[in-house]
C-alpha positions as CSV (number, residue, x, y, z in Angstrom):
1,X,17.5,-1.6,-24.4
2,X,16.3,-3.1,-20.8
3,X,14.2,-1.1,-18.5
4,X,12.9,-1.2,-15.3
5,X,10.0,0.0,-13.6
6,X,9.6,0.9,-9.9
7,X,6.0,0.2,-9.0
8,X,4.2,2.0,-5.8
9,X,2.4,0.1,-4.0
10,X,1.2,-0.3,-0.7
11,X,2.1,-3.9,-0.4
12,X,-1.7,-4.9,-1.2
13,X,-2.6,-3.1,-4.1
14,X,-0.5,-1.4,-6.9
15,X,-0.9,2.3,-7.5
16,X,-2.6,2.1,-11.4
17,X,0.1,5.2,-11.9
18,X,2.7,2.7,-11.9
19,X,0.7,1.4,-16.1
20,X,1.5,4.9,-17.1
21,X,5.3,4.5,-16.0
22,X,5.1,1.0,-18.3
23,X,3.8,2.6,-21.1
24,X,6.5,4.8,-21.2
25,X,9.0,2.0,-20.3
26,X,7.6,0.0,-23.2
27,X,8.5,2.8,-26.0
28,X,11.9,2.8,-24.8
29,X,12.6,-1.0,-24.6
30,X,11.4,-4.5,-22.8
31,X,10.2,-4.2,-19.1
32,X,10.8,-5.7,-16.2
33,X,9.1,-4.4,-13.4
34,X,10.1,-4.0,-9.4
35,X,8.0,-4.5,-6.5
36,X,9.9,-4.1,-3.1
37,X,7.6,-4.4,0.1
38,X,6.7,-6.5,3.0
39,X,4.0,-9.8,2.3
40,X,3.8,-7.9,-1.0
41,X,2.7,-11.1,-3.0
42,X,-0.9,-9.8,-4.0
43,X,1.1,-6.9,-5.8
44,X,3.5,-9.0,-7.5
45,X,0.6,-11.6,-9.0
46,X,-1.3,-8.5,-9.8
47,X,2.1,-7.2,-11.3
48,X,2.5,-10.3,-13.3
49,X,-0.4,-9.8,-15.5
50,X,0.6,-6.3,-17.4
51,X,0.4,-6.4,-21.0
52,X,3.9,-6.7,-22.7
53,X,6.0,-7.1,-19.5
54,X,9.4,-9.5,-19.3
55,X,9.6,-9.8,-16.0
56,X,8.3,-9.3,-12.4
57,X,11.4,-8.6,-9.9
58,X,10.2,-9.4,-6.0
59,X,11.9,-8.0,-3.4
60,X,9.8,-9.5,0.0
61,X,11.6,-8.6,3.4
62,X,10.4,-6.8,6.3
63,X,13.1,-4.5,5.6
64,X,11.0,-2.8,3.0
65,X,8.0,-2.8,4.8
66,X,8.0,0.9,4.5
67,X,10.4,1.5,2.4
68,X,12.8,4.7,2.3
69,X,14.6,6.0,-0.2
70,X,18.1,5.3,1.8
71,X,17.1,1.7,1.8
72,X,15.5,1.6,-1.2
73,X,18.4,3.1,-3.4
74,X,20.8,0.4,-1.8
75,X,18.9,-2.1,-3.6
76,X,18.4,-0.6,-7.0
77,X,21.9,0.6,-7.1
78,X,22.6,-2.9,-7.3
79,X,20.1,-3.9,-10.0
80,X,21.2,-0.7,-12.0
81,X,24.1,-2.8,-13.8
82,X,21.5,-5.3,-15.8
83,X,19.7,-2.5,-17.1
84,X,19.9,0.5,-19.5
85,X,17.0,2.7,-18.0
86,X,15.6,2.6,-14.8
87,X,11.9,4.4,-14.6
88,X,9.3,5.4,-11.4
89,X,6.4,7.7,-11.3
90,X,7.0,11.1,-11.0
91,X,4.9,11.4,-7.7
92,X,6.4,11.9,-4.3
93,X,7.8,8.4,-4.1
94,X,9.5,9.1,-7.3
95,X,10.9,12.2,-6.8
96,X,12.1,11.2,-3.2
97,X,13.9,8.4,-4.4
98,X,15.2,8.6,-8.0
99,X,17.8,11.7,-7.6
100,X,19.0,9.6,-4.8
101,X,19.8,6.9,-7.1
102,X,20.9,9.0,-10.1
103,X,23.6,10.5,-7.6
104,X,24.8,7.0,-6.8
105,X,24.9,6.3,-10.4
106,X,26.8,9.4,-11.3
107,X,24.3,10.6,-14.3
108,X,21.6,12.9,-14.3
109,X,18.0,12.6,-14.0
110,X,15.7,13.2,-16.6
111,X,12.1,14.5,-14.7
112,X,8.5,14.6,-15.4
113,X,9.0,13.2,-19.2
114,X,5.8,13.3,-20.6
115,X,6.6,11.8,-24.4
116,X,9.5,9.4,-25.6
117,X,10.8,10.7,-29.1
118,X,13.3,7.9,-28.7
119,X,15.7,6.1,-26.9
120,X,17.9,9.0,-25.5
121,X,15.3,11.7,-26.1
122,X,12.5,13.0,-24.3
123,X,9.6,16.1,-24.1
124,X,9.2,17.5,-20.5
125,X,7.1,20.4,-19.2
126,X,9.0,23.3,-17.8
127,X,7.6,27.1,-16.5
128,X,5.0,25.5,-15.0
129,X,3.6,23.6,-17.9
130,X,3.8,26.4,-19.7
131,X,6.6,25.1,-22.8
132,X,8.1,21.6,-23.6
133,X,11.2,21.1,-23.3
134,X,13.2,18.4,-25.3
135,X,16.0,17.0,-24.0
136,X,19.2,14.5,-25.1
137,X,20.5,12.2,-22.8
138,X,24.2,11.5,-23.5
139,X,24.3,9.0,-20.1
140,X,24.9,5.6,-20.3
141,X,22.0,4.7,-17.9
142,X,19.0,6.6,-17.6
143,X,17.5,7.5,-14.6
144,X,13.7,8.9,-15.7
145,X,10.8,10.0,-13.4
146,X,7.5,9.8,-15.6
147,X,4.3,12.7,-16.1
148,X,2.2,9.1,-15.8
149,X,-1.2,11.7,-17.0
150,X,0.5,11.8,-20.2
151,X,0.9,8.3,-20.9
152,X,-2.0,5.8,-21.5
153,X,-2.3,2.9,-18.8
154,X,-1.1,-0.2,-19.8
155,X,-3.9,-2.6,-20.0
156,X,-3.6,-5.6,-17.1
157,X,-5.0,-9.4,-18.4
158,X,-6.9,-11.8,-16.6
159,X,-3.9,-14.4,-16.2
160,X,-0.6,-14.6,-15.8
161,X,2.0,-13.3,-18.6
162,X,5.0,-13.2,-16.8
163,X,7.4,-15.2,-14.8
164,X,8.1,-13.7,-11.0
165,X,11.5,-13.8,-10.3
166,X,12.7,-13.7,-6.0
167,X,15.4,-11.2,-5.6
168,X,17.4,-10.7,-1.9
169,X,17.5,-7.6,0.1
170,X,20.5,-5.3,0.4
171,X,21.3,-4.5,4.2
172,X,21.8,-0.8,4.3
173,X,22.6,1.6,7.9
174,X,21.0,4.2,8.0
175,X,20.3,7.1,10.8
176,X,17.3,7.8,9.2
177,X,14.2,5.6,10.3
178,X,10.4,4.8,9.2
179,X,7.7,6.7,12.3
180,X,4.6,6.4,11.0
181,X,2.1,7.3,8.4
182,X,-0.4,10.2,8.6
183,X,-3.1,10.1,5.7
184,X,-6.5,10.5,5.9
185,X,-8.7,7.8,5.5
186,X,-11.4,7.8,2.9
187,X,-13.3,5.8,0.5
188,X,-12.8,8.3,-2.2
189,X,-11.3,7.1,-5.2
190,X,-7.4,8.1,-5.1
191,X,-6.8,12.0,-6.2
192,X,-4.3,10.7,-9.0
193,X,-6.1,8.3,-10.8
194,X,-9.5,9.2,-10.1
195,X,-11.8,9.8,-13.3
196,X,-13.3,12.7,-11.6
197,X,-12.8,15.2,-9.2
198,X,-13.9,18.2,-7.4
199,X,-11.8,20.8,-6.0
200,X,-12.2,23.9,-4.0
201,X,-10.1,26.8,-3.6
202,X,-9.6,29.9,-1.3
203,X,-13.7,30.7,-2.5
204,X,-14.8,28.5,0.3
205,X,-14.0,30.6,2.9
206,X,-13.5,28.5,5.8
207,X,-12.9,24.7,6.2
208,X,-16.5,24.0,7.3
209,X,-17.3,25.3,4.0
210,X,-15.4,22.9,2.3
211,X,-17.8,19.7,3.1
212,X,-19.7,21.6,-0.1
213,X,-17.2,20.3,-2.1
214,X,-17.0,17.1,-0.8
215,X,-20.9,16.6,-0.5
216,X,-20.8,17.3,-4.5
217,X,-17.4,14.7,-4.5
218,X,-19.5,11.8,-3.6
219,X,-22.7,13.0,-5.6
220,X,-20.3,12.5,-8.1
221,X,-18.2,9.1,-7.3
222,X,-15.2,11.5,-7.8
223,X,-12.3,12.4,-5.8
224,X,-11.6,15.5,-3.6
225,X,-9.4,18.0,-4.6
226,X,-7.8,21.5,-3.5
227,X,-5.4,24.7,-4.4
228,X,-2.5,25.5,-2.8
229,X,-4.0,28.3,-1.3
230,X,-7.1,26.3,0.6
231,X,-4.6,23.8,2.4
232,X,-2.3,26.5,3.3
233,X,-5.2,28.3,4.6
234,X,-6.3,24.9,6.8
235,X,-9.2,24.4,4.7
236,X,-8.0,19.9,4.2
237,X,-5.2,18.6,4.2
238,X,-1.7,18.9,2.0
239,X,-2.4,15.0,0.2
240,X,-5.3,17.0,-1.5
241,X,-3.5,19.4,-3.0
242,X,-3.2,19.6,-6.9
243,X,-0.6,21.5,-8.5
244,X,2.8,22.0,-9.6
245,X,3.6,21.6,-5.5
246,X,1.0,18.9,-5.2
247,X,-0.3,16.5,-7.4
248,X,-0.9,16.3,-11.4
249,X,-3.8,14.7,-12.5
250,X,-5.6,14.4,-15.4
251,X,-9.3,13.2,-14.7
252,X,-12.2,13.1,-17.0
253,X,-14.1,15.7,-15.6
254,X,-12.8,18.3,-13.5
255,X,-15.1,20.4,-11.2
256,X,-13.3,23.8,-9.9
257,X,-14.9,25.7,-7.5
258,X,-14.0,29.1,-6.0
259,X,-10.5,28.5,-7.8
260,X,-9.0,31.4,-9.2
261,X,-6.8,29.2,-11.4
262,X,-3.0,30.6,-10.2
263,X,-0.7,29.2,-12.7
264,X,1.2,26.5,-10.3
265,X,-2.9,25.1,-10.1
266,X,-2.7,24.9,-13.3
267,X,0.0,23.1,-13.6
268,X,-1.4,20.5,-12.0
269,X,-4.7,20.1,-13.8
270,X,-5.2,21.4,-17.4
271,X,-4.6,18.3,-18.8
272,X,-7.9,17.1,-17.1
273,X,-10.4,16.3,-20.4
274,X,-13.3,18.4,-19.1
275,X,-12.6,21.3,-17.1
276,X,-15.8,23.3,-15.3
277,X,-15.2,26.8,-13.6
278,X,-17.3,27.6,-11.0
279,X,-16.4,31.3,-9.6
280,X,-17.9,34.8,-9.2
281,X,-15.1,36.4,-10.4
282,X,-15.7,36.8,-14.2
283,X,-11.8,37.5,-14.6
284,X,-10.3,34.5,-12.9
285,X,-7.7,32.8,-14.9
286,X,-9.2,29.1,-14.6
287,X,-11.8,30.4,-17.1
288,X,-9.0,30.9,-19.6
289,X,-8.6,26.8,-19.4
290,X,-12.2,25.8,-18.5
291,X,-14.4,24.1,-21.0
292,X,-18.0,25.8,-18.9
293,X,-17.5,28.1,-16.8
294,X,-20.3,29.6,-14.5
295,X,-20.2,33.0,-13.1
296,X,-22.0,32.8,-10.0
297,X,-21.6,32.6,-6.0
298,X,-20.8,29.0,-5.5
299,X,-22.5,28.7,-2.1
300,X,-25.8,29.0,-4.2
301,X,-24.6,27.6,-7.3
302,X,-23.1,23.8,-5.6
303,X,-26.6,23.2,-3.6
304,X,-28.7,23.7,-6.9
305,X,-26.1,21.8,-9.0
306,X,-26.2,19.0,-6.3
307,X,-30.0,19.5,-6.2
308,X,-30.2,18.6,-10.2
309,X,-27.7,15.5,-10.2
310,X,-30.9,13.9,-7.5
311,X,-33.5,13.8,-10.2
């Protein structure tokens, strides 16, 4: 079987989510691999030096330079034909585009596949995490967002493994158009593929509270993190939120503080190595899934914690 991966990317560097995807890709059949962006070239050399990759599939017009699903769909509904199974992330780029393209196609999508039992079936989470579900394929062509926490990264070389191949652009109209993007810089590692993180919940109290959290973040060289409940609340904003409505990630060390643990948190986060419960509440649920917990007020337990990491 042939299979194609969708990378992310922000045409300068590729998101390190898109190695899970590969892995998966791999245990299915060979791999090409699609990057589709603007003076994207750094990507595609980067691309180019995956372990166990066929191809690398370039797709450079200023049509993609942010590319939206409606255009982006246009293209891969014409690459579709040369390939059996067509794979992205199952982040919001992936789940934005691939039911698009699984409509065109006429199948149905298989999401958030977090093992390959073989070529046709699959293990997802469903209930929130809370059972796997295994699931049979009768499609021709597969159209598969991928759980990249549950798949190992695919190890990149230090040279060149495989050809780059120039592909054109498909012309699409469209009434929907690109305005602009709103994220927030940082020099925090990325919340999905960070190795640790620190999150804060509805605890905090306030969004001046929250710079605890983020003071302890940087101690740390780890990302920032945050429940549902503290960005509805205003505490940060919504690209920090981790969950079965935000994002999954599963770091080496996860810090939760003033997190009751609600089960769509969960969700998002128990698949995290090392979990660490900081609330007062000796009944929150995030204990039930914390390796240490600590029952204690947080605004005196973060300062002495922080205080320890300095000597």
């Amino acid at each position: 079987m042939r299979t194609l991966v969708i990378t992310e990317h922000n045409n300068t560097q590729l998101d390190l989510q898109t190695l899970g995807v590969v892995n998966c890709a791999a245990q299915i059949g060979a791999v090409d691999v699609l990057i589709v962006g603007s003076q994207c070239q750094a990507v595609a050399d980067h691309s180019a030096k995956i372990s166990g990759i066929t191809n690398v599939l370039v797709c450079d017009d200023p049509l993609y330079a942010n590319p939206l699903a409606e255009t982006l769909s246009a293209l891969l509904y014409e690459l579709a034909d040369n390939y059996d199974a067509v794979l992205a992330p199952s982040t919001t780029f992936g789940k934005n585009l691939m039911p698009r393209l699984a409509v065109l196609l006429d199948v149905q999508q298989i999401s958030d596949v977090c093992a390959v039992i073989d070529h046709h079936t699959f293990k997802r989470p469903i209930y929130a995490g809370n059972a796997i579900e295994t699931v049979r394929s009768r499609d021709d062509k597969l159209i598969i967002t991928v759980r990249t926490t549950a798949f190992q990264a695919t190890p990149v070389g230090e040279t060149k493994e495989a050809p780059i191949q120039t592909i054109k652009a498909v012309p699409v109209t469209t009434p929907t158009t690109f305005v602009c993007d709103d994220l927030d810089a940082s020099d925090r590692p990325e919340l999905s593929s960070a190795s640790i993180i620190v999150s804060g919940g509805r605890g905090l109290g306030c969004a001046e509270n929250f710079s605890l959290v983020q003071a302890l973040a940087d101690q740390l060289g780890g990302a920032v993190g945050a429940s549902r409940a503290a960005v509805d609340a205003g505490y940060i904003s919504n690209d920090h939120q981790v969950g079965q409505t935000g994002k999954i990630v599963a770091p080496k060390l996860y810090i939760a503080v003033g997190l009751s643990g609600a089960i769509q948190h969960l969700a998002g986060m128990k698949d995290s190595h090392i979990i660490v419960a900081i609330n007062c509440d000796p009944d929150a649920p995030i204990f039930k899934v914390a390796d240490y917990g600590l029952v204690a007020d947080l605004f005196k337990a973060i300062p002495e914690l922080a205080q320890a990491l300095k000597q």
